[in-house]
Every structure is written in C-alpha cells, then in structure tokens.
C-alpha positions as a printed Julia matrix, in Angstrom:
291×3 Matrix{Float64}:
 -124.78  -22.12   98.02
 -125.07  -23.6    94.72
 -121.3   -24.78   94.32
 -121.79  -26.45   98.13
 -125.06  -28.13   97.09
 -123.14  -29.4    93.83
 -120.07  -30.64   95.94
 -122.31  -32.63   98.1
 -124.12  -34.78   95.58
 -120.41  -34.88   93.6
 -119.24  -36.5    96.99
 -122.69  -38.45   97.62
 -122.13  -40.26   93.93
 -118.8   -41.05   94.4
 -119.02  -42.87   97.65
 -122.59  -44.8    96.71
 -120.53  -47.73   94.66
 -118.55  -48.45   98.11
 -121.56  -47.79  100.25
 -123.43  -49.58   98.08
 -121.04  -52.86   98.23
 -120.43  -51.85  101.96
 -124.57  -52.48  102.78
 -125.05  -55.38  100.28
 -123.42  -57.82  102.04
 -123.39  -56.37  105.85
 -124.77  -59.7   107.03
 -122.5   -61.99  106.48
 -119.28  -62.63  108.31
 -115.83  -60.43  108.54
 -114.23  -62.54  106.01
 -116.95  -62.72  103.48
 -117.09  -59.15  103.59
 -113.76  -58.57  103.25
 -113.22  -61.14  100.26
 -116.44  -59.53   98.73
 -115.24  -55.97   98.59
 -111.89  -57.39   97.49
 -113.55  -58.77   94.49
 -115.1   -55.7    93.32
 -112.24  -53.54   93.55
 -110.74  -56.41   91.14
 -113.02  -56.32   89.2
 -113.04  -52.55   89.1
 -109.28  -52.93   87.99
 -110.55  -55.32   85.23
 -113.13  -53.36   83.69
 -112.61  -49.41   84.55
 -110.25  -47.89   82.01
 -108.99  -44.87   83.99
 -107.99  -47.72   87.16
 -106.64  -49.56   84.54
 -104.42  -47.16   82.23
 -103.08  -45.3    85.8
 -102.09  -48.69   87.0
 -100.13  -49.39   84.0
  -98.35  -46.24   83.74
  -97.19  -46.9    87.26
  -96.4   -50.53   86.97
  -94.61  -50.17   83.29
  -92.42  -47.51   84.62
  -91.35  -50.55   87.29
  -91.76  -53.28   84.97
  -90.87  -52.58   81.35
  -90.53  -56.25   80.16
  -93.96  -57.61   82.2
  -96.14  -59.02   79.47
  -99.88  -57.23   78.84
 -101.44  -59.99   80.21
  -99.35  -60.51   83.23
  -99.64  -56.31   83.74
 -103.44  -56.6    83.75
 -103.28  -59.99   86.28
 -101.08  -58.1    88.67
 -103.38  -54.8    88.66
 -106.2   -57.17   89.91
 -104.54  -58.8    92.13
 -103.4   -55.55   93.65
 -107.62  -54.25   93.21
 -108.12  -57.59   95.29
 -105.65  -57.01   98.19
 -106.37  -53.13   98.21
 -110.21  -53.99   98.41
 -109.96  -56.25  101.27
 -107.64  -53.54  103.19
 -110.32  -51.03  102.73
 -112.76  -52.79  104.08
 -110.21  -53.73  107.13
 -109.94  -49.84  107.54
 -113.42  -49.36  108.2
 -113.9   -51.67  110.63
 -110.89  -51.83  112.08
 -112.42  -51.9   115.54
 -113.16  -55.15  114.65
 -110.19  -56.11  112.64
 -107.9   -55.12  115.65
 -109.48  -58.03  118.01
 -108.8   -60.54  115.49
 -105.21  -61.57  117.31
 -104.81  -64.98  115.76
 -104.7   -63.46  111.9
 -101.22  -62.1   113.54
  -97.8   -63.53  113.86
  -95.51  -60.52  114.88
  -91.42  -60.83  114.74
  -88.13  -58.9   114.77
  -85.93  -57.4   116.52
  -87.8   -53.96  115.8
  -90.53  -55.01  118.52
  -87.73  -55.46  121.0
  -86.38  -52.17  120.24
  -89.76  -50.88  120.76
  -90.12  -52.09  123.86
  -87.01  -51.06  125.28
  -87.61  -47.74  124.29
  -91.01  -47.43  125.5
  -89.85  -48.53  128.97
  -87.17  -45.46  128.33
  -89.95  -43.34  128.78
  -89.19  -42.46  125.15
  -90.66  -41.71  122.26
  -90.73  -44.01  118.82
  -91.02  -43.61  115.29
  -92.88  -46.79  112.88
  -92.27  -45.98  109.39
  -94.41  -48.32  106.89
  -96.09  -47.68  103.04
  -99.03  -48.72  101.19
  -98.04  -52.21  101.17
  -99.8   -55.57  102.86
 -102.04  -54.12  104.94
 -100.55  -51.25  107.62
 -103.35  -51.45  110.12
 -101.79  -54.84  111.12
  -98.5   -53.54  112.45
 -100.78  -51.33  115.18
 -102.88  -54.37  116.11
  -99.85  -56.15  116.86
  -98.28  -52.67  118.84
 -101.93  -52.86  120.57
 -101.81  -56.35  121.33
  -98.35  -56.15  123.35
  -99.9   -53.32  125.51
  -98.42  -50.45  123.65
 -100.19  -47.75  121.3
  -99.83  -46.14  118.6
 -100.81  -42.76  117.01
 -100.98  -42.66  112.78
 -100.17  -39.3   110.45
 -102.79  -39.45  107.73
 -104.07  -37.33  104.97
 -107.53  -35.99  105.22
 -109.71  -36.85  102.58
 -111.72  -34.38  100.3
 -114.86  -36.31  100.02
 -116.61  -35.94  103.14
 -118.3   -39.14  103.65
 -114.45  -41.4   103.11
 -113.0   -38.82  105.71
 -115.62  -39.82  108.19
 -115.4   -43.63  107.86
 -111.45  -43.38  107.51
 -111.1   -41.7   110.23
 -113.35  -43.29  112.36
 -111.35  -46.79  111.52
 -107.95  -45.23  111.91
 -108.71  -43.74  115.23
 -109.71  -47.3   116.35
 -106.48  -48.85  115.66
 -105.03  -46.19  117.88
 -104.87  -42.1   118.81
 -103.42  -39.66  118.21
 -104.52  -39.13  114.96
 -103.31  -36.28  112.97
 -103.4   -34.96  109.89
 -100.57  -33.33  107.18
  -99.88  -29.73  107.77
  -98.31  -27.65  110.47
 -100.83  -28.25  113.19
 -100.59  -32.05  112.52
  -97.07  -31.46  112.98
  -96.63  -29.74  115.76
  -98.69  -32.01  117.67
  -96.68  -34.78  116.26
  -94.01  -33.52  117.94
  -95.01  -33.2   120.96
  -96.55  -36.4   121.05
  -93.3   -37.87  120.47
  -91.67  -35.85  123.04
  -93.84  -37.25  125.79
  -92.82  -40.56  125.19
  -95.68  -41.44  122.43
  -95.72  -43.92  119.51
  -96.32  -42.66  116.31
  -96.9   -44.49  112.71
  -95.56  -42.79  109.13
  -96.75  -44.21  105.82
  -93.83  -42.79  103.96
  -94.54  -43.75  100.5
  -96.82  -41.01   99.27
  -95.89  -38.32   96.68
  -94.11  -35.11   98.88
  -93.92  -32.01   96.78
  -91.82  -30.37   98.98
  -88.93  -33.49   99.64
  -86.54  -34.92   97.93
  -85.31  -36.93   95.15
  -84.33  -40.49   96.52
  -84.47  -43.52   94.53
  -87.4   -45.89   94.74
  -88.26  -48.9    92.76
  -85.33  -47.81   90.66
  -86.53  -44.23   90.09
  -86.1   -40.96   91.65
  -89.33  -40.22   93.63
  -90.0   -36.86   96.0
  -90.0   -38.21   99.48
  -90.67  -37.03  102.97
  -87.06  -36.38  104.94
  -89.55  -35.53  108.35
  -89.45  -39.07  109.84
  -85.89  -39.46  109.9
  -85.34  -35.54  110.96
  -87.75  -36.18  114.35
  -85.84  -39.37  114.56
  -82.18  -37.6   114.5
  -83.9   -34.69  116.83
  -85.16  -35.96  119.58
  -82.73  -39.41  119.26
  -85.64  -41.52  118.87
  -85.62  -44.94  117.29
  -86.81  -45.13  113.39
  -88.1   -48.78  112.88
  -89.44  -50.1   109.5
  -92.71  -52.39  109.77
  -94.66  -54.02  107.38
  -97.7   -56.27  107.23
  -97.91  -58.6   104.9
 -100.77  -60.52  103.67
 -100.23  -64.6   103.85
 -102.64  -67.75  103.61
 -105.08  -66.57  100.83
 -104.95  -63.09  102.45
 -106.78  -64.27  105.72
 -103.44  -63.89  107.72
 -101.01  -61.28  108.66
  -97.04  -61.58  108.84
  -96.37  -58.78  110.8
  -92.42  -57.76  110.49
  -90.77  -55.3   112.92
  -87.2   -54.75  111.16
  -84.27  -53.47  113.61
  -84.42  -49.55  113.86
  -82.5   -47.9   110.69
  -79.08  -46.45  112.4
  -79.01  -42.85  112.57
  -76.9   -41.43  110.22
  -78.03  -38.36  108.62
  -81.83  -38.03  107.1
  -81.35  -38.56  103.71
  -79.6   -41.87  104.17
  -81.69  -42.85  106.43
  -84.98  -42.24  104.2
  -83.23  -43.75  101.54
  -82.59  -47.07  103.69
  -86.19  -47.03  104.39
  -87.19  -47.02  100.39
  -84.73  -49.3    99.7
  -86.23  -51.8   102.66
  -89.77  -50.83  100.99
  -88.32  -51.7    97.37
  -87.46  -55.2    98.33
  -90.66  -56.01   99.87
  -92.4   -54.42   96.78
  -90.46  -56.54   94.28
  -91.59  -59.8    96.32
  -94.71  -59.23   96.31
  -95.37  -56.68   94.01
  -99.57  -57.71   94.43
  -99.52  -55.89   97.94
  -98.21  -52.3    96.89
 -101.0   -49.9    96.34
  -99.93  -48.93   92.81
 -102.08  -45.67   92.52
 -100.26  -43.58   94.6
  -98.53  -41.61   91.45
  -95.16  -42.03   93.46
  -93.02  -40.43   90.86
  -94.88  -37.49   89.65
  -93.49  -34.31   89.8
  -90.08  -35.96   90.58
C-alpha cells in the first residue's frame, strides 16, 4: 500500500510541469499552444543538465566535429520540434482535421492504395522524426486508416493522454509484447493498415548500422512484410514553414528481399532524412545502447 501510494505522487510530480504548461495556456489557439509547449521543452534542453548531457552523448556519437555551441543550438531546436509534437499527440483529434497543414506525395500512397483495394494488408514503417502523427492524417484524409504499435508508458497519467491521442489518429492500437503482436497480425491479415516507429532501442534484434553505428533493431516489420507478402512502405513527416506545415512523404515500398536487408534499407532511408534535418530526430531515444 505504501509503495503504490509512493508511485502515485512519483507519477503525479512528474507529469505536473507538462500539465502545468498544458492548462496555462488552454485558451488560446492550436498554434499558440503548440509553439508555447515547444518553447518550454527548449528551454528545458537549455537549462536541465540531465536533457542536456543525454542529448550530447547521443548527438557527439553522430557528430564528433559539431562545435559546443552548435551541439547545444541543435538540442534546442530538437526540445522545440519535440515540444510542439507532444502537444500534437494530445490533441490529435484536433490536429488530424487540420488538412491544409498537409501536402502528401509519393509513389508509396499509390502503392497503398492499390493494395488496400487488394483487399490486403499494409505495413507504414516511420521513426521519431518530423512529426509521425502526420503520415496517418494524411492515410485518414484519403479514406483509409490506420492502426499504430506503441509502447505503453509507466507513468500513468502520459499513458492515458498518449493513448487517448494515438487512438484518435486511428485504431487499432496495440501495444509491445505478444498479445500486441498477435493481434497485429491478425489485423494485417484482414486486410488492415498498420504504422511501425522502428527507431527505438530492441534488446532482442539486431545489429544494423544507423547513423553510422551499429544499433539493435526490430527485424518484425520486414518479417510480417515477407510473411504475409504485404507491402513495407517508408513514411515520414516532416516539419516545413516555421513548423506550422507538414511535408508528408510516402516513399515506394522497400522490395522484399530478405528482413535484414530490408530493415537495413529502412535505417539507411531514416539516416538520410536525419542528416538533413538533424533538428527533427528525437535524440533521446538511447538508439545505440546495449548494441
């Protein structure tokens, strides 16, 4: 009883800063909001040493040569962007009506399409990057839908508001582990659309090269992909005009192959993007521990 009472005010004071920031400026308009949270999350990256010193492990590893001061610029910047994607997250009920912050292309949408009037099944593979929720608006928009795998959170009151706003950018929604999994599967097998954020740390995958080092990655998507010959199509969101806009990129379905090429063509695709626009890349992810 004691421990349960402790976990709940741990979780209750970790979540008042965002609520907090969240209720402060709940009048004003979807863009103010957004911007708002955006600058304290930068500004968290400014002044909070742990944000700070994880960032630059991650980012030094990626960029030896970057200057201090251009390290610390670039970890606010990425506060910034990752701010105003939270906030997107939580309300992405309303985010997802917002058509006219998207401008959707390649041939990736066609090959959704087609295979959706298959009566088959389809696989979007995406990271941390831009903003992710924008590639399901854009699948919503054109009539389709589209499921998510995410990864439950341990503090209670971010689980509930996470994945409240997932769910509204599309269902099924389903978490890690072998339940998630099995009714992953059979959501593909009926002919459903399902969205992979394959950029987070997997203990139990493989070494493939990312950003230039050897990072433990997921072989899953491509294995469903290979298994029940459905198509495996990269799609990112990036952020454009001050961050108010979405270019929403459907690249053509990675040929199958085996998995481990395959994986490794998505992280490659992933790399480039990251290198661009390195800003946009959620660098807190500890991609290449344990690797």
């Amino acid at each position: 009883m004691l421990f349960t009472s402790l976990k709940s005010v741990l979780h209750n004071a970790r979540y008042f800063p965002l609520w907090s920031a969240l209720t402060a400026v709940r009048w004003r308009s979807f863009d103010s909001r957004s911007r708002g949270l955006g600058t304290t999350f930068k500004t968290v990256m400014r002044w909070f040493p742990p944000a700070r010193s994880r960032f630059d492990r991650e980012a030094k590893r990626v960029f030896p040569d970057m200057k201090r001061g251009a390290r610390a610029k670039l970890g606010q910047d990425m506060g910034r962007h990752m701010g105003r994607t939270l906030f997107e997250i939580y309300h992405d009920a309303e985010f997802q009506t917002q058509h006219h912050k998207f401008n959707a292309s390649g041939p990736g949408l066609v090959a959704l399409k087609e295979a959706q009037a298959a009566g088959k099944g389809a696989i979007i593979v995406s990271g941390h990057f831009g903003q992710w929720e924008a590639v399901r608006a854009v699948i919503k928009m054109h009539g389709l839908e589209s499921g998510a795998v995410y990864r439950p959170q341990k503090n209670r009151h971010y689980e509930r508001r996470i994945r409240a706003g997932i769910e509204a950018g599309g269902k099924p929604i389903l978490a890690t582990g072998r339940v998630g999994t099995r009714a992953l599967v059979r959501h593909l097998r009926d002919g459903g659309i399902i969205s992979i954020l394959l950029d987070e740390k997997y203990l139990e995958g493989v070494k493939i090269p990312f950003l230039g080092h050897d990072a433990l990655t997921s072989l899953s998507a491509a294995q469903l992909a290979l298994k029940y010959d459905l198509p495996m199509i990269p799609a990112f969101g990036t952020r454009i005009d001050d961050g108010n806009a979405f270019r929403v990129e459907f690249e053509a379905p990675i040929p199958h192959t085996d998995s481990m090429t395959m994986t490794r063509a998505f992280n490659d695709s992933l790399s480039a993007r990251i290198m661009a626009d390195p800003e946009q890349w959620y660098w807190m992810l500890r991609r290449w521990d344990g690797a």
